[in-house]
One Martini backbone bead per residue (centre of mass of N, CA, C, O) as a GRO file, in nm:
protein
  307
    1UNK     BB    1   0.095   0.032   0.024
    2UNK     BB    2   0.085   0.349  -0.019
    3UNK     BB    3   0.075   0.633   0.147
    4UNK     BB    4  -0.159   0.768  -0.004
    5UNK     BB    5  -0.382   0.541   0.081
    6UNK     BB    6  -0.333   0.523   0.385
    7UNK     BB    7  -0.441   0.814   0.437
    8UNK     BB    8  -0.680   0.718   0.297
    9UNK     BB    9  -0.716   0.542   0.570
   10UNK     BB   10  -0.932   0.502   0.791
   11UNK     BB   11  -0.925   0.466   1.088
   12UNK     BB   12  -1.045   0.394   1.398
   13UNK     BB   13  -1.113   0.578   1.504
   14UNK     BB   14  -1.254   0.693   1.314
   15UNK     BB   15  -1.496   0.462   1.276
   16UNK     BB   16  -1.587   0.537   1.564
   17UNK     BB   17  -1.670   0.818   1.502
   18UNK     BB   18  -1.878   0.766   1.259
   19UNK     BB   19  -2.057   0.617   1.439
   20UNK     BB   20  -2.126   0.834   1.660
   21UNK     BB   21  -2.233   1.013   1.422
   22UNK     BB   22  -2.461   0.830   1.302
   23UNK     BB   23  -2.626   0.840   1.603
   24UNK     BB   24  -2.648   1.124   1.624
   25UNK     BB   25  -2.822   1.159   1.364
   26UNK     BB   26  -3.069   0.979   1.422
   27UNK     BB   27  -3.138   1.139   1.635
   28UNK     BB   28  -3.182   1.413   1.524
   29UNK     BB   29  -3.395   1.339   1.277
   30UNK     BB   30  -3.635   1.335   1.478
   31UNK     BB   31  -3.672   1.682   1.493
   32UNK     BB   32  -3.858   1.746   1.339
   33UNK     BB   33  -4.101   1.587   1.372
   34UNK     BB   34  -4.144   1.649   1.673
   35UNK     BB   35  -4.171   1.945   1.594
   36UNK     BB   36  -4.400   1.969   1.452
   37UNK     BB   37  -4.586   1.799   1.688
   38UNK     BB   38  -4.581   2.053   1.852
   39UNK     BB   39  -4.624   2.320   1.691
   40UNK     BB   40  -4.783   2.261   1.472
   41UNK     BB   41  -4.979   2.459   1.267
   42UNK     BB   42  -5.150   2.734   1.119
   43UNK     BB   43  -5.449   2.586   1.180
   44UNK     BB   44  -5.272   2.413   1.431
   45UNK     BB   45  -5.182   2.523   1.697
   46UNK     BB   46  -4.977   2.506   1.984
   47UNK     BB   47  -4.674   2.517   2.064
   48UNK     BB   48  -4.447   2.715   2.068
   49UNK     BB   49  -4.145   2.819   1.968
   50UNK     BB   50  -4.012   2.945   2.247
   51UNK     BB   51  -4.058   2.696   2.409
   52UNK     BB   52  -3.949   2.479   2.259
   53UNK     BB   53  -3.652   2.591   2.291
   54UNK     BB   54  -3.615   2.672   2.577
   55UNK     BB   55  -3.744   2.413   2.713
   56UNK     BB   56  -3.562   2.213   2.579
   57UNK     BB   57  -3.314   2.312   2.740
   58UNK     BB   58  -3.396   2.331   3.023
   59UNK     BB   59  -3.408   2.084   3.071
   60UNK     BB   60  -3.128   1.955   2.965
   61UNK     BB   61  -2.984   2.182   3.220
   62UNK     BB   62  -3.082   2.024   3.463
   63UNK     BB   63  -2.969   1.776   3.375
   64UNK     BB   64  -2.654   1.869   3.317
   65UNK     BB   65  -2.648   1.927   3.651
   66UNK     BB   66  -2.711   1.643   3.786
   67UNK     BB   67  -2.472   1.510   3.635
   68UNK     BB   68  -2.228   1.723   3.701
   69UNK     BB   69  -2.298   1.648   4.038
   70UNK     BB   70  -2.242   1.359   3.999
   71UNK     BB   71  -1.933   1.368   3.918
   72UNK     BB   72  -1.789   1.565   4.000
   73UNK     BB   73  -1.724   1.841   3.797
   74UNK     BB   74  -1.507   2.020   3.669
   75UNK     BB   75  -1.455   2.369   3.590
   76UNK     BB   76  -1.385   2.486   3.371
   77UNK     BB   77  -1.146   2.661   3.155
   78UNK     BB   78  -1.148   2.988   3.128
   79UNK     BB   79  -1.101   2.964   2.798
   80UNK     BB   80  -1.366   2.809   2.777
   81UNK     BB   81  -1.600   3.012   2.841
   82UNK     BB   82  -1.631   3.075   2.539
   83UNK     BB   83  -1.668   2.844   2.338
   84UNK     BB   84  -1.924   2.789   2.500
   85UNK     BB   85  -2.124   3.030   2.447
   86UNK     BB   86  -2.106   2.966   2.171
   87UNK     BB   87  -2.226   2.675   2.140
   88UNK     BB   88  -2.489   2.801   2.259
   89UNK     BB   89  -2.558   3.012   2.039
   90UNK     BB   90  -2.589   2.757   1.821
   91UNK     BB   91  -2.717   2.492   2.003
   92UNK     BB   92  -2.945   2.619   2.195
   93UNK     BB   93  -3.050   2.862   2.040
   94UNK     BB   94  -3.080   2.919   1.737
   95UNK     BB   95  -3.139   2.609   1.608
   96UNK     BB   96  -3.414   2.600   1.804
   97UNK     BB   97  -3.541   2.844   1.759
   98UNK     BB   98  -3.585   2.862   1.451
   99UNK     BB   99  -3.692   2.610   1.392
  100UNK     BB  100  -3.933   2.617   1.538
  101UNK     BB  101  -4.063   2.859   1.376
  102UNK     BB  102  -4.043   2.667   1.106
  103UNK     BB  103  -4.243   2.445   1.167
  104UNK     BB  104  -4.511   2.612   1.138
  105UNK     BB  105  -4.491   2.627   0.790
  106UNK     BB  106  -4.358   2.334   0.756
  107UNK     BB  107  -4.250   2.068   0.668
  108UNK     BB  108  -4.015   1.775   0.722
  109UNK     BB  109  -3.916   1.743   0.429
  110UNK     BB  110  -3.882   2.082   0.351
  111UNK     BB  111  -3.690   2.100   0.574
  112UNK     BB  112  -3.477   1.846   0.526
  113UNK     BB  113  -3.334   1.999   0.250
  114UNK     BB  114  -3.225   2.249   0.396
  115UNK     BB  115  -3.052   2.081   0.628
  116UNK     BB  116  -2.861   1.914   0.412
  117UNK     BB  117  -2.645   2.176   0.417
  118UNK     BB  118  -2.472   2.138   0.638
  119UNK     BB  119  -2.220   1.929   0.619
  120UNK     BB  120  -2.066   2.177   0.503
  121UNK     BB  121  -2.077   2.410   0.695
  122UNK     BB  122  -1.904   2.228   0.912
  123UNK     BB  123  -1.671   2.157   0.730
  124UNK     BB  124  -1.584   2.481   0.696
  125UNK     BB  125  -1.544   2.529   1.017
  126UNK     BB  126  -1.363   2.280   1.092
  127UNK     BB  127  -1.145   2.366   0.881
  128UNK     BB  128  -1.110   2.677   1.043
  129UNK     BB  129  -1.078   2.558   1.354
  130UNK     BB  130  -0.869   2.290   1.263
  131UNK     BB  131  -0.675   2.297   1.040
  132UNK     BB  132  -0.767   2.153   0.786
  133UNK     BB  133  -0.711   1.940   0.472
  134UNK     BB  134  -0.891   1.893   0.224
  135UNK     BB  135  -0.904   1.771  -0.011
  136UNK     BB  136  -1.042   1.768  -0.317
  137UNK     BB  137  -1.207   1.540  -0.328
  138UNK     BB  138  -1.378   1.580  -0.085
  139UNK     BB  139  -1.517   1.826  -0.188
  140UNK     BB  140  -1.640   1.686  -0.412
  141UNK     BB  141  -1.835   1.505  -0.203
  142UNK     BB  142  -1.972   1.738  -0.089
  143UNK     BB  143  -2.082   1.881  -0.325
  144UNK     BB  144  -2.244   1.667  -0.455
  145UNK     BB  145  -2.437   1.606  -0.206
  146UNK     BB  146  -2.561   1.899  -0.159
  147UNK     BB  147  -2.639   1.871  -0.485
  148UNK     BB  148  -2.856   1.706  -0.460
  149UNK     BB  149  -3.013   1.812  -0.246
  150UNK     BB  150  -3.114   2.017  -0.408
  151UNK     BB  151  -3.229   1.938  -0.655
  152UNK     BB  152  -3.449   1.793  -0.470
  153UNK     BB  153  -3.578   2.014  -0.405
  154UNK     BB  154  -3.671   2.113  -0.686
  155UNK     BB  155  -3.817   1.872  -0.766
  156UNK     BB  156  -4.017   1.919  -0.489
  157UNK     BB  157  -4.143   2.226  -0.550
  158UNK     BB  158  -4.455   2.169  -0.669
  159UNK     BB  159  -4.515   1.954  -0.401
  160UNK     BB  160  -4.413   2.168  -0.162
  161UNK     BB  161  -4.350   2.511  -0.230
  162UNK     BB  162  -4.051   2.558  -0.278
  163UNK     BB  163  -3.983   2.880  -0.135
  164UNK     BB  164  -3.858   3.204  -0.038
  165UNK     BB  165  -3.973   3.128   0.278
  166UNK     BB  166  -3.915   3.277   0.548
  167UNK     BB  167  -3.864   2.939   0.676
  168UNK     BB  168  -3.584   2.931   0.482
  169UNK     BB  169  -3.423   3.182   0.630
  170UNK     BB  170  -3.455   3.029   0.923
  171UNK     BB  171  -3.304   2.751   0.814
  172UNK     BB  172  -3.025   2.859   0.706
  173UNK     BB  173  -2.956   2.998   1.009
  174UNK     BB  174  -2.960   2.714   1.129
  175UNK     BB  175  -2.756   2.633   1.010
  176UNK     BB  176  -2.488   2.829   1.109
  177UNK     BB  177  -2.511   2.777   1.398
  178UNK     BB  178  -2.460   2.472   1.415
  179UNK     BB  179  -2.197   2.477   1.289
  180UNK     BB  180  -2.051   2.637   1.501
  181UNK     BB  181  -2.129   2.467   1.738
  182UNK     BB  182  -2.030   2.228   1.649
  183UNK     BB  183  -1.717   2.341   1.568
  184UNK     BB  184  -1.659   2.424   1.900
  185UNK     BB  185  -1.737   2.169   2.047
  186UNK     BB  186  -1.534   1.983   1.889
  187UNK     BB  187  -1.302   2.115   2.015
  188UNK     BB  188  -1.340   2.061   2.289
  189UNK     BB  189  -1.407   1.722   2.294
  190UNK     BB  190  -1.052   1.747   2.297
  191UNK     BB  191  -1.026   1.841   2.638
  192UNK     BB  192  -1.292   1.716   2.702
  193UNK     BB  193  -1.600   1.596   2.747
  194UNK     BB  194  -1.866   1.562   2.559
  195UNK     BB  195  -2.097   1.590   2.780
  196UNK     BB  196  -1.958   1.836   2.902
  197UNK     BB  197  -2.020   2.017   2.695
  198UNK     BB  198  -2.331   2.029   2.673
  199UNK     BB  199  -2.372   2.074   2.939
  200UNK     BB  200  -2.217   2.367   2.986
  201UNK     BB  201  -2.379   2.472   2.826
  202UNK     BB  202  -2.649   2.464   2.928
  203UNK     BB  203  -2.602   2.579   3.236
  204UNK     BB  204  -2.505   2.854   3.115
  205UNK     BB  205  -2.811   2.916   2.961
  206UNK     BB  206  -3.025   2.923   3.181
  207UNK     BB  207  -3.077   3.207   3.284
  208UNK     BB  208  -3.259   3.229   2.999
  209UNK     BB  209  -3.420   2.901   2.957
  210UNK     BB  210  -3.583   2.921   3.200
  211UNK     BB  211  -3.778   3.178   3.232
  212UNK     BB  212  -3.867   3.165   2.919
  213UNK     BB  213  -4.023   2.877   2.942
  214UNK     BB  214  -4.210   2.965   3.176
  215UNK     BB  215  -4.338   3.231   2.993
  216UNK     BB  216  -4.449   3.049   2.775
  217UNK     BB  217  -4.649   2.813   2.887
  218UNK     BB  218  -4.902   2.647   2.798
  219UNK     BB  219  -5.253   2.786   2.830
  220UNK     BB  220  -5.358   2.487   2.690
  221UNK     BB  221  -5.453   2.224   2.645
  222UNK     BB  222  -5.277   1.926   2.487
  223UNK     BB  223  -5.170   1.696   2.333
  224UNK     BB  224  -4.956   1.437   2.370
  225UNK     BB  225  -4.803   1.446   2.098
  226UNK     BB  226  -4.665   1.718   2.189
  227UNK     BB  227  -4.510   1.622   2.451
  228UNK     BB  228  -4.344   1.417   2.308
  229UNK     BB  229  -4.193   1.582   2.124
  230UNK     BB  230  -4.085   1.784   2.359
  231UNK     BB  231  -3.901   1.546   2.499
  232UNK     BB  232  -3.749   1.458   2.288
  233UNK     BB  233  -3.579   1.725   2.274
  234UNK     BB  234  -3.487   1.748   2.528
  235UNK     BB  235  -3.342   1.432   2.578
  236UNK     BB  236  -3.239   1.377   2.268
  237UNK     BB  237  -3.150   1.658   2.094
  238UNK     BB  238  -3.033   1.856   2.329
  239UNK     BB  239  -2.868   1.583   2.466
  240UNK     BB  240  -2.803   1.235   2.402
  241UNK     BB  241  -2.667   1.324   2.086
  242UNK     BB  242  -2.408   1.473   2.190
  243UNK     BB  243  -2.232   1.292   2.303
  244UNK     BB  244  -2.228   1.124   2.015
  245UNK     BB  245  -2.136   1.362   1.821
  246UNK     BB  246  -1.886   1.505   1.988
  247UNK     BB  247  -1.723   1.233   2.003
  248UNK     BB  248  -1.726   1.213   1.688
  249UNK     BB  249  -1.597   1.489   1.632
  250UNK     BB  250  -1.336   1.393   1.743
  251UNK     BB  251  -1.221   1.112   1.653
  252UNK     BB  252  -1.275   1.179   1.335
  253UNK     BB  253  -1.343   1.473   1.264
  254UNK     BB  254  -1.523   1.738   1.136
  255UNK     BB  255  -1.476   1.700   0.850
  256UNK     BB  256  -1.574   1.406   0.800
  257UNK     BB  257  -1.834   1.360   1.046
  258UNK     BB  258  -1.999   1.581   0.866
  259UNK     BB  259  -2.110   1.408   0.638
  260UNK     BB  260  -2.330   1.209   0.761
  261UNK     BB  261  -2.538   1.410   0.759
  262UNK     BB  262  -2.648   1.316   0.454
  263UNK     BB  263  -2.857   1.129   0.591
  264UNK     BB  264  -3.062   1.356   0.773
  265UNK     BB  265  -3.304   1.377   0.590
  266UNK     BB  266  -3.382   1.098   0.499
  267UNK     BB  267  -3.444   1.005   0.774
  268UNK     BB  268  -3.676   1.227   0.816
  269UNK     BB  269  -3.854   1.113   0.600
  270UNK     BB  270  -3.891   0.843   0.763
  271UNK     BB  271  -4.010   0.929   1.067
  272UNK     BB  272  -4.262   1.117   0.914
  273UNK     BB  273  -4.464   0.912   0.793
  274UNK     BB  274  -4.551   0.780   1.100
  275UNK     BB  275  -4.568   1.048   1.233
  276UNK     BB  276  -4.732   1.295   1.004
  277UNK     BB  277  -4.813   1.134   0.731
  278UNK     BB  278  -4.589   1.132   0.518
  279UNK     BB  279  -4.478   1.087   0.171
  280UNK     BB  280  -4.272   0.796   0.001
  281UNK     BB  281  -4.058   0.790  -0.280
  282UNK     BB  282  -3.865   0.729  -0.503
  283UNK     BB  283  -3.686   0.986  -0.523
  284UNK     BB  284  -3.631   1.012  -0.222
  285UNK     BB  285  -3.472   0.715  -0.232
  286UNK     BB  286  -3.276   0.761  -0.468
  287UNK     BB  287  -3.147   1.009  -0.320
  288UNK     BB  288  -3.053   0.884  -0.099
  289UNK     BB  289  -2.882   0.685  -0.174
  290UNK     BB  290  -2.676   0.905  -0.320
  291UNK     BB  291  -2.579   1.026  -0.105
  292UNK     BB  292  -2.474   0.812   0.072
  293UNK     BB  293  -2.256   0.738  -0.136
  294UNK     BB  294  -2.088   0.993  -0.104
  295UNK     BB  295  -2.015   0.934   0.220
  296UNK     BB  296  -1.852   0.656   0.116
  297UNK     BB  297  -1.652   0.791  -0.038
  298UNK     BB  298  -1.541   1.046   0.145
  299UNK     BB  299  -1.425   0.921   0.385
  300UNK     BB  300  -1.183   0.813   0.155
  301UNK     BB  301  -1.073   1.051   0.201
  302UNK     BB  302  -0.836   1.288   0.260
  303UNK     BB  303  -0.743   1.429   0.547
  304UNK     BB  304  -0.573   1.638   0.708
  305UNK     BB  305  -0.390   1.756   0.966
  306UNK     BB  306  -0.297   1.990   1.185
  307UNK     BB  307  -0.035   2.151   1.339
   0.00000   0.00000   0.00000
């Protein structure tokens, strides 16, 4: 095997970060239909976007509260707790709270391959805060999964509204918020415990997302299929996904781990089907098929590390 073959084979480390990427990801999948679920319709509406994200960040607040005074957890180091704050500014507040907002407006396909973009914003972020150096041929396998998803998104405009959507430009910034998040947590969970990571975002945010929770309270009783919606945001989505997402973008690095996201919309659509009654059609299993494949080609691809 050649120098230039063995650096494109994933090593031990990589393929157990991809894997715990991977359930990372299986997990997030659920979190649009699940949102959908508790803040319903323009013609049904529900929980509000704003109890929706606030209120699942204080529950796994107080939850990561509980855990970290269980393991007698040391407080970050003075360094940590700027990038902690980024970490909480993109992913308990930004992305949590614009989806909430954005999916009372849009179905959960519409939502899932707007979402679909974020892997390359990731890969992006990753590569800029980790001084990593992908491939050409990575970006090439990044670029046509993207653009997989976005053809995809234009073939099912005519059926789904597909357009310049108000909720379409709060969706597109909560990839922004995401990708950042994403790639500052990676960065900590490299120094740091995976799980501390996202504990101590969360505990840190407590002070704006618990009385915002508590103000926010749904005031009319709500079908029990809401509260479903919003437990699993909270104890799934905002806390034990991340777990195993930042710990698989330590292990793996962030910009190869970041690839797996493309199978995160294609997994929404299929959650939605059982979830929402929302229809899979041949498209979107080839589509999906096809993103999937970019996947696998992309993980042996180079990544260099950075020195």
């Amino acid at each position: 095997m050649t120098a230039r073959a063995a650096a494109a084979e994933p090593s031990a480390q990589e393929s157990r970060g991809l894997l715990l990427g991977l359930l990372g990801v299986a997990i997030f999948a659920l979190t649009l239909p699940m949102t959908r679920l508790a803040v319903g319709t323009p013609e049904a509406p529900l929980m509000s976007g704003l109890f929706i994200a606030m209120g699942r960040a204080a529950v796994a607040g107080l939850l990561s509260a509980a855990l970290l005074l269980a393991q007698r957890a040391p407080l970050p180091a003075r360094a940590d707790w700027w990038p902690l704050a980024v970490t909480a500014l993109g992913v308990v507040f930004g992305f949590p709270l614009l989806t909430s907002v954005a999916m009372r407006h849009v179905g959960a396909v519409h939502a899932a391959v707007i979402i679909g973009l974020l892997p390359l914003a990731t890969a992006a972020v990753g590569a800029l805060l980790h001084r990593q150096r992908p491939s050409t041929a990575f970006w090439a396998c990044a670029l046509l999964g993207s653009a997989l998803v976005v053809v995809f998104a234009l073939l099912r405009s005519g059926q789904d509204g597909l357009a310049l959507h108000p909720a379409d430009l709060l969706l597109m910034a909560a990839v922004a918020c995401a990708a950042v998040g994403y790639g500052y947590g990676a960065r900590l969970s490299q120094r740091m415990r995976a799980d501390a990571v996202i504990c101590w975002a969360l505990v840190l945010s407590l002070p704006v997302t618990l009385p915002l929770g508590a103000l926010s309270w749904p005031r009319t009783a709500l079908p029990a299929a809401a509260w479903v919606g919003f437990a699993y945001v909270a104890v799934f989505s905002m806390w034990l996904g991340f777990f195993a997402w930042y710990r698989g973008l330590a292990l793996g690095g962030t910009v190869r781990v970041s690839q797996v996201q493309l199978a995160q919309p294609f997994m929404s659509m299929l959650f939605a089907v059982p979830l929402l009654g929302e229809s899979l059609d041949a498209v979107s299993v080839g589509f999906g098929l096809a993103v999937l494949a970019t996947v696998a080609l992309g993980r042996r691809m180079p990544v260099a590390r950075g020195k």
